[in-house]
N, C-alpha and C positions, 0 to 999 in steps of 0.2 A: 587112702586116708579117709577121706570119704565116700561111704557108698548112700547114695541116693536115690529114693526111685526117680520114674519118672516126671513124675506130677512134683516133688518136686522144683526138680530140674526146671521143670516149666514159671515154678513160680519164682524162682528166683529171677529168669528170665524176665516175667513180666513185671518186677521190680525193675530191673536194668531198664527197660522200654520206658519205663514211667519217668525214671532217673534223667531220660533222655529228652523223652517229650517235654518234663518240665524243663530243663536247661534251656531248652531251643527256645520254646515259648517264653521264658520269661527274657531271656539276653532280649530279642528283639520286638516283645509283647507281642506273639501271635496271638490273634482273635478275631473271631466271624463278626462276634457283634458291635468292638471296636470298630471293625473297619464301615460296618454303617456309619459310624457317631463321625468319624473323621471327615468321612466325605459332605456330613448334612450340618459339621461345624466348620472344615476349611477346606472341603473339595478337594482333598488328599488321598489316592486311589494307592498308598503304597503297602499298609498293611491286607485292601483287598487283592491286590494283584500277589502276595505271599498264600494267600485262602486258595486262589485260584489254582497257580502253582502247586500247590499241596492237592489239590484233588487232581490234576493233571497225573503227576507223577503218581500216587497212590493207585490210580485207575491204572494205569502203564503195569508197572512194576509189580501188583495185584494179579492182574492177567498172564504176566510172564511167569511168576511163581504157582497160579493154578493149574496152568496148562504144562509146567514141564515137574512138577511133582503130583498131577493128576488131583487137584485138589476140587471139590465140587461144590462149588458156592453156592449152589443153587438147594443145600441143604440148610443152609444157613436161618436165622427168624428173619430174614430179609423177603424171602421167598417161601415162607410159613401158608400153609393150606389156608383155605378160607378166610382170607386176606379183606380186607375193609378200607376201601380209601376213604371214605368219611372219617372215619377217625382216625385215620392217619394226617386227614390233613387237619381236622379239629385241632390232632394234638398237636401241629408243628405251627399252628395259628395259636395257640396255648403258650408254646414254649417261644416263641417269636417274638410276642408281646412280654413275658416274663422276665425273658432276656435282656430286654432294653431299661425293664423297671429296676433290676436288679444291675445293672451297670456292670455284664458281663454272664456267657451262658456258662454252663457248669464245669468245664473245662478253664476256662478263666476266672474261676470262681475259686478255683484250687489255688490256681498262680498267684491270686492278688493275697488268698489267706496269707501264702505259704512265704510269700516277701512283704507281708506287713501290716495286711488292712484287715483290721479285727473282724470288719463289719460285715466281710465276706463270708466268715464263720457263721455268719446267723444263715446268709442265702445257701450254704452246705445243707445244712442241718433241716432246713427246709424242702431242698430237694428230695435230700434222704428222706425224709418222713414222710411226703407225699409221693414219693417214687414208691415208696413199701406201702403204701395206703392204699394206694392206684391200682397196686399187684397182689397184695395179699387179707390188706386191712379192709376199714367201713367203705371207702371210696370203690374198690372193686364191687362189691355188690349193685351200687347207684350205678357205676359206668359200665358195671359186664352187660346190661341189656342193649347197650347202643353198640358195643365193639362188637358182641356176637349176634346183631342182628340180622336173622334170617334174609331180611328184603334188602338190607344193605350190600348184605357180601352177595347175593344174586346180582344185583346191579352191578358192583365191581369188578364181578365173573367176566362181565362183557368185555372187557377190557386184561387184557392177561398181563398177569404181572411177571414179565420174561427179561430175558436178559437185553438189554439195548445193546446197537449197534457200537461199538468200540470206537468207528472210526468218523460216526458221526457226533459225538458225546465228545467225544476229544477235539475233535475240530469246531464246534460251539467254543469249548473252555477256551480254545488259542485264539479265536476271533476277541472275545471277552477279555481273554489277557493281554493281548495286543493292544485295545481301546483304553484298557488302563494304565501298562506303562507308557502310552504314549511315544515311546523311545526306544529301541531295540535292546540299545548296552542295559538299560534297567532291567531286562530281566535276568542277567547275569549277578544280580544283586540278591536276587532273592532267593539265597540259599537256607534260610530258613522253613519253606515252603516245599524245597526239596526236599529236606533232610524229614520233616514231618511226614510227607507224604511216603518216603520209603520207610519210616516206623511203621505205617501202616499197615504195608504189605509183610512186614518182618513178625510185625501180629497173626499173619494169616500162617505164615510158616510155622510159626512155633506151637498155636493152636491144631490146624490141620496137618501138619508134618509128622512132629514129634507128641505132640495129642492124641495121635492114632495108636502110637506103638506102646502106649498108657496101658496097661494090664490091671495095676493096683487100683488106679480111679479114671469116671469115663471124665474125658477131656470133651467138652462143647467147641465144636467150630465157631469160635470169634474171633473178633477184633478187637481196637480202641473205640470203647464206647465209657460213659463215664455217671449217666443219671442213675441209675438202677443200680452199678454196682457200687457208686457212692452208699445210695442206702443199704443195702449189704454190707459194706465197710462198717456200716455206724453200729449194724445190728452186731456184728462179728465182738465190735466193740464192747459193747453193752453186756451181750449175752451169747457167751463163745460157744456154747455148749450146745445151741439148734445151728451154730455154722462152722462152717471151715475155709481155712484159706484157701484162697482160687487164682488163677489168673486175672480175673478182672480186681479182685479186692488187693492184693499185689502192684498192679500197676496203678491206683491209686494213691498209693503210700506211696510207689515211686515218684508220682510227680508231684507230690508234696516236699519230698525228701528234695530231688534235682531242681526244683524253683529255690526252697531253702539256702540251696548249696551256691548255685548260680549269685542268688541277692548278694552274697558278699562281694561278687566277683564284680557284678555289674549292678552297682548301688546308686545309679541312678534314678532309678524308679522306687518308689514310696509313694502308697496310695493311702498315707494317711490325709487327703484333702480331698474336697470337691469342690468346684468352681461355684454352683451356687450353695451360698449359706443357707437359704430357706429349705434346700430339701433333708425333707427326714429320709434318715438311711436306714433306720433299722425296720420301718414299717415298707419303705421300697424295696429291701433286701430279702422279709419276709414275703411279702407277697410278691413280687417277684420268683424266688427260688419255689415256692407254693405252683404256683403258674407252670416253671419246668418240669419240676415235679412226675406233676399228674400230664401235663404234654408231652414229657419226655419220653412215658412207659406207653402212651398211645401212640405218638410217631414212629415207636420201635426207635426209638435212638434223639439224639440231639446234637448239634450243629456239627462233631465231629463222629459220633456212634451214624449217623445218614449221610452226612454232608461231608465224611470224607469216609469210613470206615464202609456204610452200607453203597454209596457210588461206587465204591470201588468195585463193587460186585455188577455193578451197573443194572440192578436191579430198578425196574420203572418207580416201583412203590419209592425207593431212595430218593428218586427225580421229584415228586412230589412231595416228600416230605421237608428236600430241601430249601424247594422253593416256596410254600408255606412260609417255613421259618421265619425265610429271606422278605417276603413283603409282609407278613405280623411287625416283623420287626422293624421293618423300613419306616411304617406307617406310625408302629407309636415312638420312633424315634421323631417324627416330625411332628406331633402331638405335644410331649415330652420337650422339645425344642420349643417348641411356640411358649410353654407355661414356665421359661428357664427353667427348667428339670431335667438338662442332658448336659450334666458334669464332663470337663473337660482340665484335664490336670496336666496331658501332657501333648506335646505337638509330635504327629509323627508323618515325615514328609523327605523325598527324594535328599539324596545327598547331593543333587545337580540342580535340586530347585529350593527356590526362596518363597516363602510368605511373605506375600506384598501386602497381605492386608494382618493387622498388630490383633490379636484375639485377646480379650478381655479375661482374662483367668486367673486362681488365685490359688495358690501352694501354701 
């Protein structure tokens, strides 16, 4: 009844994936960048110990699916020739800081659009435009002399950007994820963090499996990543006739479509409020999403395109990009905190523990 190529087949796929990611993520608000805001407003390690978990599992389940359908990640842009850790970590110090301004990184940016909060639509639109600026537009010219810079990627050389050890990468995260549940039964809770982290891998199959056996169109070995093909989404948008649909611009729509769909289900969450009245949002969302942007297309990825899609490949350059991220954003979450400027609308916290201290917030 229907004959379809293969390409495709794939993008319907990468709808499904997106359908899925957004579900998960919005039911139990996964987010990298929340899980900073939580911990530096009620010391609450429950959405980071889901982060954690998710890159656990993706790492796992990544390596199982490479090694028994022979898939070679090390062709991936993770492990791209003449590699540059200065701007890789430039960009994940870019996207770090943008993330916190913008009250969520680009994958959260989708969720909050997509279940209610207008304002998230502005920090889209700005990824997207600085992610295409970054990569094709005026901003490439300014930034190509430091990404391709001769002395830089010499320097970086010394340093090889190869695959980490599996079993020391993984045993880091479960020290980490132990210090944050705290309590053993909790991590039996965070099945949200599982089930992200095996999209992951489920990315890598359908890209590299059935991407391969593509004739009609070449299929690139990817993942869940979200800054870059956001703006490709918007171009596709705009002006369909220089693009075409792909898996990444597919799985975009899907996790706009699956947060949509979920909001009815689990209507609790509505981010039409912010805790402080003073902050302007649309100029924090802008500059903000601006910030991911152009960090995002220099890190090669953003808190889930590194910090869970490129670790998985446990690629080094990934390990720095995501720990960049991780203290940009640490730091201007505590910034941003000090100036009440780190909105707080909702409490998210163990189902076995209580907040002993009452947080001052307003819906």
């Amino acid at each position: 009844m229907f004959d379809l190529e293969i390409y495709e087949i794939i993008n319907i796929l990468g709808l499904i994936i997106g359908l899925a990611f957004g579900a998960i993520a919005q039911k139990n608000q996964f987010c990298f960048s929340g899980s900073i805001k939580d911990y530096i407003l009620t010391k609450s390690t429950k959405r980071a110990a889901s982060v954690v978990m998710a890159m656990i599992v993706a790492i796992i389940s990544t390596t199982f699916i490479a090694n028994h359908f022979e898939i070679d990640l090390t062709q991936t842009n993770y492990y791209k020739s003449n590699i540059n850790y200065f701007a890789i970590i430039f960009g994940g110090l870019l996207f770090g800081s943008g993330m916190m301004i913008a009250d969520g990184c680009s994958s959260r940016s989708l969720v909050k659009y997509a279940q209610g909060d207008s304002n998230a639509l502005v920090t889209l639109l700005f990824i997207g435009l600085f992610a295409y600026a970054t990569t094709k537009g005026l901003l490439f010219g300014i930034l190509n002399p430091f990404v391709n810079n001769t002395t830089l990627i010499e320097w970086s050389s010394v340093i090889e950007n190869t695959q980490m050890n599996i079993y020391v990468i993984i045993g880091i995260l479960f020290v980490i994820l132990l210090l944050l549940v705290k309590k053993i039964k909790r991590i039996f809770t965070l099945i949200d963090g599982v089930l992200i982290g095996l999209l992951v891998s489920i990315a890598w199959y359908v890209s590299g499996v059935m991407g391969a056996e593509s004739l009609e169109r070449e299929i690139a070995l990817s993942g869940i990543s979200f800054v870059y093909p956001i703006g490709k989404t918007i171009e596709l948008f705009s002006y369909y006739e220089v693009n075409e649909l792909s898996f990444a611009i597919t799985l975009v729509c899907g996790v706009l479509l699956g947060t949509f769909l979920m909001s009815f289900a689990n209507k609790k969450y509505s981010f039409g409020c912010t805790a402080n009245q003073n902050i302007n949002k649309v100029k924090y969302n802008m500059i903000g999403g601006s910030l991911m942007g152009v960090g995002g297309v220099l890190a090669i990825g953003c808190t889930v395109g590194q910090g869970l899609t490129g670790l998985s490949t446990l690629a080094f350059a990934s390990l720095l990009a995501i720990l960049s991220i991780f203290i940009s954003g640490y730091i201007t979450a505590i910034i941003l905190n000090k100036r009440d400027k780190l909105p707080m609308c909702f409490i998210f916290e163990w189902n076995d523990d209580k907040i002993n201290k009452p947080i001052d917030f307003q819906i």
